[in-house]
C-alpha positions as CSV (number, residue, x, y, z in Angstrom):
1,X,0.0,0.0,0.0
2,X,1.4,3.5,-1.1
3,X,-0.1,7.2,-0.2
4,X,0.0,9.8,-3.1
5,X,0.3,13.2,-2.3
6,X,-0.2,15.3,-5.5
7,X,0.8,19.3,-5.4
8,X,1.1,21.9,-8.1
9,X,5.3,21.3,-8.0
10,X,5.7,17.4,-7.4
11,X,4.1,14.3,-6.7
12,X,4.8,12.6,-3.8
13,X,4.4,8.8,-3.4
14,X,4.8,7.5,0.4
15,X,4.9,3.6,1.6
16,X,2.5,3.5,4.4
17,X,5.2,2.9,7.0
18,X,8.9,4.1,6.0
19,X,11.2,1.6,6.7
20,X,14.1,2.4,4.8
21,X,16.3,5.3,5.3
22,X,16.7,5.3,1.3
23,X,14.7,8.4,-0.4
24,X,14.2,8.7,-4.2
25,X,13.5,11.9,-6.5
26,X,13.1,12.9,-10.2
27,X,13.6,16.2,-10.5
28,X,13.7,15.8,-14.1
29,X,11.1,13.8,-16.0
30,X,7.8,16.3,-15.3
31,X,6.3,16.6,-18.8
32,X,3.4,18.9,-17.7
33,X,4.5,21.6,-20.3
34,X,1.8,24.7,-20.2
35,X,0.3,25.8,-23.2
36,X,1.7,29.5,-22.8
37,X,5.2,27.9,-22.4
38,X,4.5,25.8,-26.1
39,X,3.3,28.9,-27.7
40,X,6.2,31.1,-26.5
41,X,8.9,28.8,-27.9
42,X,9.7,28.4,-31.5
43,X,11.2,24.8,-30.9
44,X,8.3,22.0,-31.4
45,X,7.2,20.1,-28.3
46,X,8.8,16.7,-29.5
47,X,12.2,19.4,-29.3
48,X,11.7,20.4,-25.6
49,X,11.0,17.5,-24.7
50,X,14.7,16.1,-25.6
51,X,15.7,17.7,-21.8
52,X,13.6,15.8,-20.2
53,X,15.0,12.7,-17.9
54,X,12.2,10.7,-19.9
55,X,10.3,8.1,-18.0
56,X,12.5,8.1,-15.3
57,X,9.6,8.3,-12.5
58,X,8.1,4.8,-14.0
59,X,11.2,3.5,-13.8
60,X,11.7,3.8,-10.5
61,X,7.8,4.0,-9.7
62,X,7.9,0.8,-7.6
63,X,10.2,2.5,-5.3
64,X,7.2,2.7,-2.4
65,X,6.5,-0.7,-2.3
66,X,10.2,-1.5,-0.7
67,X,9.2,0.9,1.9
68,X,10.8,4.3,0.3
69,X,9.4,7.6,-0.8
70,X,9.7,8.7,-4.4
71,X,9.6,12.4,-4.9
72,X,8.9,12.9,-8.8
73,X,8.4,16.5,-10.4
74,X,5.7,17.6,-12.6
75,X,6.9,20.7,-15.0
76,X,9.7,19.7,-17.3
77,X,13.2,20.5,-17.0
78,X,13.0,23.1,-20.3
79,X,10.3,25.3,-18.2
80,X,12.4,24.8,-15.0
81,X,15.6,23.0,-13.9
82,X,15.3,21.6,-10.1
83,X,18.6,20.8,-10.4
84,X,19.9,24.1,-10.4
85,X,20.0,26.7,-7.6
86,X,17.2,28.9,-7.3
87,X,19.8,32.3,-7.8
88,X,21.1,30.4,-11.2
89,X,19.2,32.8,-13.1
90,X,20.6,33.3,-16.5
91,X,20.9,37.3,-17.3
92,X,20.6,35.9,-21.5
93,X,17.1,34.6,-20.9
94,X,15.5,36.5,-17.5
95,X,15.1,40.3,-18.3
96,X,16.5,42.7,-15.4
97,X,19.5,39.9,-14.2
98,X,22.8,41.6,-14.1
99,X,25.5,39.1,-15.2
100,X,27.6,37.9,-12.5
101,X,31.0,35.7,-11.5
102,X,31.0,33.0,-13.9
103,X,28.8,29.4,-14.4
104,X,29.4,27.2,-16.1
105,X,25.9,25.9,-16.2
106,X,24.8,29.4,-16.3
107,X,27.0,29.7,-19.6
108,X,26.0,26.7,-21.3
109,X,22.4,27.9,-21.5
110,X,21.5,25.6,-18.2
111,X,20.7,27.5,-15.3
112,X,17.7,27.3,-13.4
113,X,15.1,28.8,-15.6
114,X,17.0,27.4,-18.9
115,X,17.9,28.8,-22.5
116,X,18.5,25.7,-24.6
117,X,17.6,22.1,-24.7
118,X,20.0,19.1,-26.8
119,X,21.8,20.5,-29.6
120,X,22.0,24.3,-27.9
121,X,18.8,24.9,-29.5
122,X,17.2,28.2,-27.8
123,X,14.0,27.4,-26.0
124,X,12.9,31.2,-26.2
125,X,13.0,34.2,-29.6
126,X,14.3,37.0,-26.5
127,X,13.9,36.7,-22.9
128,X,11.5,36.3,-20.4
129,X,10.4,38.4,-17.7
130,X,11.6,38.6,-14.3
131,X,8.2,38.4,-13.1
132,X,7.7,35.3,-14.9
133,X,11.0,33.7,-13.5
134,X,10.2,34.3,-10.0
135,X,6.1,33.1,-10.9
136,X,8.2,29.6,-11.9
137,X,10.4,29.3,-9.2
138,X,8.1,30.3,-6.3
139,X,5.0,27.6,-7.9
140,X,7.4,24.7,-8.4
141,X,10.9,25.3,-7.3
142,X,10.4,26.4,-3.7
143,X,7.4,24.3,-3.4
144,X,9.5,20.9,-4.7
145,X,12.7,21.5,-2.7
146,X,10.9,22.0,0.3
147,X,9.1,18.7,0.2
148,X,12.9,17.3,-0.4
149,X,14.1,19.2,2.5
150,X,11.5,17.5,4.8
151,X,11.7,13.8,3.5
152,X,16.0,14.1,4.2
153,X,14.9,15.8,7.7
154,X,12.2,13.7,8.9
155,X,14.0,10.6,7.4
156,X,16.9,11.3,9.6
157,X,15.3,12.3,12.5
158,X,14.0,8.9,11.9
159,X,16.9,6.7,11.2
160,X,19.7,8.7,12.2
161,X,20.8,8.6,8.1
162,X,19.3,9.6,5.0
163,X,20.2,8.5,1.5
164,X,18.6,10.2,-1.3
165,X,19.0,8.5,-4.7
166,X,18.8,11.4,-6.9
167,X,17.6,9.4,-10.2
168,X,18.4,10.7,-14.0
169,X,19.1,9.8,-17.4
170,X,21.4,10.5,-19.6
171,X,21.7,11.2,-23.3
172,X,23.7,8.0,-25.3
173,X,25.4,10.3,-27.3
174,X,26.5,12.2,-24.2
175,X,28.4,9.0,-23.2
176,X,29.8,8.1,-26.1
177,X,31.4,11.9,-26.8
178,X,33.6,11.0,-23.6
179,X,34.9,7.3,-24.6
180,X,38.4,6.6,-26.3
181,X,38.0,4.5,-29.6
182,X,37.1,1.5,-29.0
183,X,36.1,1.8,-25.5
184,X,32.7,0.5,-24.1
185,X,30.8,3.5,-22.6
186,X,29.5,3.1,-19.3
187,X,25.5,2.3,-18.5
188,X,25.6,3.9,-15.4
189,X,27.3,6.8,-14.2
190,X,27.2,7.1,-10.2
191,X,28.2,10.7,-9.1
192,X,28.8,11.7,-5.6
193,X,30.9,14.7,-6.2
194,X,34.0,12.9,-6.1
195,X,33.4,12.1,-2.5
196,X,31.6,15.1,-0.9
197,X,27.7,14.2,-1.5
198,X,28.3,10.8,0.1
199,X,30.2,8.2,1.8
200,X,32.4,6.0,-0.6
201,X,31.7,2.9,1.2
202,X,28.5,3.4,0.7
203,X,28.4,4.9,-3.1
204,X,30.5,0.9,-3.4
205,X,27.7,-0.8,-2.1
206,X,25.2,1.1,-5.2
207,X,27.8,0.3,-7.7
208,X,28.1,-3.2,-6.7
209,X,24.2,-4.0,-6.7
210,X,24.4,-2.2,-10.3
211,X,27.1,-4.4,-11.5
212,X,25.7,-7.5,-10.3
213,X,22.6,-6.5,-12.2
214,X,24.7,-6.9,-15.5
215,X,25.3,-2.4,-15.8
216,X,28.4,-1.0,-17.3
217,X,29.4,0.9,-14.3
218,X,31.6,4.3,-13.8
219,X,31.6,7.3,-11.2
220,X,31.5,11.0,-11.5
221,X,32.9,10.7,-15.1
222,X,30.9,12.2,-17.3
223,X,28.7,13.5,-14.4
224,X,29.2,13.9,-10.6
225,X,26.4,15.5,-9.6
226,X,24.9,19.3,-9.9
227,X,22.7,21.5,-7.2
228,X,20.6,18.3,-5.2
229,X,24.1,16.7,-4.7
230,X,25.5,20.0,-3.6
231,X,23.1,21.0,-1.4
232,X,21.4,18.4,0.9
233,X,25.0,15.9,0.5
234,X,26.1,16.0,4.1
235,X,28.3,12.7,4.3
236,X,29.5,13.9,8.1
237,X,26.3,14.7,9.0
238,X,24.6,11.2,7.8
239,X,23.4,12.8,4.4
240,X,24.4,11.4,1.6
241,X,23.5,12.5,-2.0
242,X,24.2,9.9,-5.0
243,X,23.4,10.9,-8.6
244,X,22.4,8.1,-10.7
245,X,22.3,8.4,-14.5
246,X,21.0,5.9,-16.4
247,X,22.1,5.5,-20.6
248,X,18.3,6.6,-22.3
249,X,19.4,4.3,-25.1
250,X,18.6,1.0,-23.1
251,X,14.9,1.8,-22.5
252,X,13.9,5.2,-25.1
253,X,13.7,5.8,-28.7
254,X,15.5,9.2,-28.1
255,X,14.5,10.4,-31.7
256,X,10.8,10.1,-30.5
257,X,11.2,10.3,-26.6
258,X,9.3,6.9,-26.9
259,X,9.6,3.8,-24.8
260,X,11.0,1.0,-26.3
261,X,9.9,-2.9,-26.8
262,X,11.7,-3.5,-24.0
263,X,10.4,-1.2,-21.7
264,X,8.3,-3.4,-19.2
265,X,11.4,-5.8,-19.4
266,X,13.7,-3.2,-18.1
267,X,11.3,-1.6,-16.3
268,X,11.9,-4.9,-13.9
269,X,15.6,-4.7,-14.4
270,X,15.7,-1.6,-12.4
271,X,12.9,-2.8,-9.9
272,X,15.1,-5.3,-8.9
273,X,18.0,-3.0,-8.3
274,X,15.6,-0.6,-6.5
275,X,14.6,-2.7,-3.9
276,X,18.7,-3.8,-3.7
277,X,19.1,-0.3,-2.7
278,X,16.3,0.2,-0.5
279,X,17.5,-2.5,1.1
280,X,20.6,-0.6,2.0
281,X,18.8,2.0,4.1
282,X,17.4,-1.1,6.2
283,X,20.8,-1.5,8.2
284,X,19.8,1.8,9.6
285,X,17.2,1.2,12.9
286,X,14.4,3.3,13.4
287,X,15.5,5.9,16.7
288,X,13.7,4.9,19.6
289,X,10.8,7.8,20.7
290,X,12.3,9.0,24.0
C-alpha cells in the first residue's frame, strides 16, 4: 500500500510505514508543459522535450512498495531545472538579471530557468520576464525543494541517516562523446561529487548491486552530480546524495522520446535493483521515541 500526495510542483508517493532510510526523486522527468510555455517557444514540443529525464519516475515508480518515498516533479526541466539553484538565473534569458561571476551551467544555456535544450537549440526568440522567472520558481521550485528538505529531515530524524538516490538519465550520445576509440561506454554513471555528497563505502555498495545486475558501471565521469548533490549531501552529518544516471538508449527511442519494446522488461531490471538499494537503508534502525 502507497499514499500519493499530489501538489502543483511534485508528486509525492509515500509507503504507508517508512522503513528504509533510502529516499528517491526525479527532479527531471515532469512533462506537464503549459500551453503558454508551447506557444512562446519556437522549438516543437517533441524538441523540448529532448531535456527531459524521460520516464525516469516509471522506472523507479515501484520505489514505495520497498518501503521508500519517491519524490517525482511535474513541470519539465525546459520550463524549470530543479537541479539548479534557485539564484542560477541566467541574465541571456531572465530580463532585469545583471551578469555575474562566472557558471558554467549558467553559460551553457542551463541554469535554473534554462535557455537551450540538446543541440543548444534556444527554448525562447528573446527573454522572459523577471516576473515570470520568480512566478516559476516560487509555484514549483520552492514548493519541490521543500518537500525534499523534509523527506531528508524527517528521514533522519527517523533513522539517524538519509540517503537520497537522486535518479536521472542521460543522453547516449553524451556518453559516447567522452569514450576513447574503442572503448565501451558506461550504462551507469554514479556521481557523488568525487566524494563530498556521500560516503564511498556506501556509493561501493550502489555500484556493486548495479554491476551485479549486469550495468556497465563508472563514477563521476561524465557526471558527478549538480545542485541536489551539492546541497542536501552531508556525508559527516549522515546525508548522503548519490546521482544516478541511467544510458536513455537502453529503454527510449530518443528520436521520438518513446519507450522501447523492452520497456516493461527493463522496467523490472531496475525494480530489482531498487529494492537492492532500498535495502541498504534497512541497516539503519528506526531511533527509539524517548
Amino acid at each position: 500500500m502507497t499514499a500519493l500526495v499530489q501538489a502543483t510542483a511534485y508528486r509525492l508517493t509515500r509507503p504507508v510505514r517508512q522503513h528504509t532510510s533510502v529516499i528517491f526523486s526525479s527532479p527531471h522527468s515532469g512533462r506537464e508543459y503549459p500551453q503558454a510555455f508551447l506557444d512562446a517557444s519556437p522549438l516543437a514540443p517533441l524538441a523540448l522535450r529532448s531535456s527531459e529525464d524521460a520516464y525516469v519516475d516509471r522506472l523507479f515508480a515501484r520505489a514505495p512498495l520497498f518501503g521508500a518515498p519517491l519524490l517525482c516533479a511535474r513541470a519539465p526541466r525546459a520550463y524549470i531545472d530543479l537541479n539548479r539553484g534557485a539564484d542560477e538565473l541566467d541574465p541571456a534569458v531572465v530580463e532585469g538579471v545583471a551578469r555575474g561571476a562566472h557558471n558554467p551551467r549558467i553559460a551553457s544555456g542551463l541554469g535554473v530557468i534554462p535557455r537551450v535544450v540538446a543541440g543548444s537549440r534556444a527554448i525562447y526568440h528573446g527573454k522572459i520576464s523577471r516576473p515570470e522567472a520568480e512566478l516559476r520558481l516560487n509555484t514549483h521550485w520552492h514548493p519541490w525543494h521543500a518537500a525534499l528538505q523534509s523527506l531528508i529531515n524527517d528521514t533522519h530524524a527517523t533513522f539517524g541517516e538519509a540517503i537520497l538516490i537522486d535518479c536521472h538519465s542521460m543522453p547516449h550520445e553524451a556518453i559516447a562523446a567522452h569514450m576513447r576509440p574503442g572503448q565501451q561506454p558506461p550504462q551507469v554513471v554514479l556521481g557523488d561529487r568525487f566524494g563530498a555528497s556521500a560516503a564511498r563505502d556506501l556509493v561501493a555498495q550502489i555500484e556493486a548491486i548495479f554491476t551485479a545486475a549486469g550495468f556497465r558501471v563508472a563514477r563521476n565521469s561524465p557526471f558527478a552530480g549538480a545542485y541536489i548533490a551539492q546541497a542536501y549531501g552531508h556525508p559527516v552529518s549522515n546525508k548522503h546524495v548519490v546521482q544516478v544516471e541511467i544510458d536513455r538508449s537502453l529503454y527510449l527511442d530518443e528520436r521520438k522520446v518513446e519507450p522501447l519494446p523492452n520497456f516493461s522488461a527493463f522496467c523490472q531490471s531496475i525494480n530489482r535493483v531498487v529494492g537492492e538499494l532500498a535495502a541498504i537503508g534497512r541497516q539503519a534502525l528506526p531511533i527509539a521515541a524517548e
